[in-house]
N, C-alpha and C positions, 0 to 999 in steps of 0.2 A: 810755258811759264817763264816768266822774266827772271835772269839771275840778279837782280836786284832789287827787288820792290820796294813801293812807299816805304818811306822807313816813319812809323808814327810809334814811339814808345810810350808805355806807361808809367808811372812817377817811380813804381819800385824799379823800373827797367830800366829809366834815367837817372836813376839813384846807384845803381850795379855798375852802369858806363861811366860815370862820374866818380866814383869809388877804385875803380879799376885805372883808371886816367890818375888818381892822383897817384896813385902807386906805381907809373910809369908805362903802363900796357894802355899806347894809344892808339893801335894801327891791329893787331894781333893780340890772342891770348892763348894759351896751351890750357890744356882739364887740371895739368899740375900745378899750373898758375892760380885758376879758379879754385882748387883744393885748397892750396896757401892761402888766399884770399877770406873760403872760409873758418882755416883754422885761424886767424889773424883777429877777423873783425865780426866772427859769428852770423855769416849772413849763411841764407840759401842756395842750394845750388840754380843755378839760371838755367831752367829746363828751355823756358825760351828764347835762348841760344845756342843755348847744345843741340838740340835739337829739330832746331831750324836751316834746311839741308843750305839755303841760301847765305846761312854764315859760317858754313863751314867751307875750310878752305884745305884741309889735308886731314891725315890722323893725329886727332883731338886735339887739332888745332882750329881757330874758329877767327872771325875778321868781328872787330866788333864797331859797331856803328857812333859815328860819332854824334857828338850835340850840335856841335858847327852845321854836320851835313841834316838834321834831323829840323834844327830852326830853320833853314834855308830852305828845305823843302818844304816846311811848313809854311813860308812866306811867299813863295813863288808859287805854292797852288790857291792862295789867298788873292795875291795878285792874278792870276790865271780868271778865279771866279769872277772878279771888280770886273776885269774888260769884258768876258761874254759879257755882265750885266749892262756893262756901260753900250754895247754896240746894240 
């Protein structure tokens, strides 16, 4: 298994990454971060990041995926599919 797969989020997934970005957590976050986070702004806890072993990067600490890399990968397997069709 690849330690970094497709990264394709869902809108509340991209809603939690973009929440957490604006609050300065753009590379890393700690579970005490994510606690703060929802004592703060009332959200959920992100079971799907916590416990996806692929973003975890220490104890309870976790890598979290950005929008940059998440559109870019979105683009590039869009362009990937156009050329098989084009050849």
């Amino acid at each position: 298994m690849e330690n970094n797969p497709s990264v394709k989020l869902s809108d509340s997934q991209k809603e939690f990454v973009e929440l957490a970005n604006s609050e300065g957590f753009n590379s890393t976050i700690t579970r005490k971060d994510i606690i703060s986070l929802q004592g703060k702004h009332g959200i959920k806890k992100p079971a799907w990041l916590m416990k996806n072993m692929s973003y975890r990067i220490g104890r309870a600490q976790y890598s979290l995926p950005t929008i940059g890399q998440v559109m870019s990968e979105s683009t590039d397997s869009v362009t990937t599919d156009t050329e098989v069709n084009d050849q």
